[in-house]
N, C-alpha and C positions, 0 to 999 in steps of 0.2 A: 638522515634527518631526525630531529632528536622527537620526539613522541608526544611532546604537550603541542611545539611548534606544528607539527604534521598533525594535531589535531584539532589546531585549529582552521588550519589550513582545508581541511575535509569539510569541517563545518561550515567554515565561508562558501566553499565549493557548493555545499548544499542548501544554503540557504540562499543560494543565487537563486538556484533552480526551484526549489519549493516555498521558500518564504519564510519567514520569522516566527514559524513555528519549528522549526527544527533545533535542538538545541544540545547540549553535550549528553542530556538524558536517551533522546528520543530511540526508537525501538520500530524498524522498517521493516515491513513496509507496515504494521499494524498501528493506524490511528496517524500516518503521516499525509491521509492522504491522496495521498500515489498511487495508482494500478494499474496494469493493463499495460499498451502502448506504452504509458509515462513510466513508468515503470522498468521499462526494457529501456526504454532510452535515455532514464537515466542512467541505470547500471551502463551502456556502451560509453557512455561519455564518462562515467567515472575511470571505467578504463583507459581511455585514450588520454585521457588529464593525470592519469597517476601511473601509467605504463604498468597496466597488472595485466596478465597473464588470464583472461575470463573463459576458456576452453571447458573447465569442471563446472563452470557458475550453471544449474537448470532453474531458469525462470519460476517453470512452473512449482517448484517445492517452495516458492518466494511470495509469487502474487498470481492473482488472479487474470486470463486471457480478456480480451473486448469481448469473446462471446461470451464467457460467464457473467460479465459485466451486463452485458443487455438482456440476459434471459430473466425476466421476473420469476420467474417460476424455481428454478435454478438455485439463484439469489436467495428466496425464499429459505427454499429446504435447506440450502447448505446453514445457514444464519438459524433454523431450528431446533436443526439435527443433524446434521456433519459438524455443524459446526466449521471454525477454520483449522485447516489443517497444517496451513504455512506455516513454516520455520520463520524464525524470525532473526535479527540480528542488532547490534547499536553501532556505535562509533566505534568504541575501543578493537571489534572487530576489524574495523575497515582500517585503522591503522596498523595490524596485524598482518591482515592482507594486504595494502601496500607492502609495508615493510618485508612480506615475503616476497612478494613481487607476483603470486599467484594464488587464486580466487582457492577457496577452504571454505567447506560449509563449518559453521559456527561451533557446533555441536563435534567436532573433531578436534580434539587437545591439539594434537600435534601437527595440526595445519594439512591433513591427508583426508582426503574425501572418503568416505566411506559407501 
């Protein structure tokens, strides 16, 4: 599938699920949003709609769990002083991964988990 088509294809896909904030820029899960549960279910249904291969994909280097989500305290300190530590990703990655047919964190040239 050719690469602008398949990405806009992605982007419709995503803008089902999270809304008319997501756009050819956007930059996930940071500032889209998304976390936790919504977050894992979106990544499974992105697989099952683009037939990707998610076996390498680990959540947690992506987003935050429901219980980091509900601990105020937690929440706190990481947003102080951890900071975020998630990787993050955009579109042109996810057209990548389709096109490979299996999940690559961002940060790996050649499509190989490190």
């Amino acid at each position: 599938m050719e690469s602008v088509t398949l990405k806009n294809k992605i982007i419709t896909f995503l803008k089902q699920r999270c809304g008319d904030r997501i756009n050819e820029a956007s930059v996930f899960f940071e500032g889209s949003g998304v976390n936790g549960h919504d977050a894992y279910l979106l990544m499974s249904e992105l697989e099952k709609e683009f037939n990707i291969d998610m076996a390498t994909f680990k959540p947690h280097k992506y987003f935050s769990d429901e219980a980091d989500l509900l601990n105020p305290i937690k929440r706190i300190f990481n947003y102080y002083v951890k900071k975020s530590e998630h990787l993050t990703f955009d579109i042109d990655h996810l057209v990548d991964v389709i096109e490979k047919g299996q999940w690559f964190d961002p940060n790996s040239k050649i499509g190989n988990n490190a």
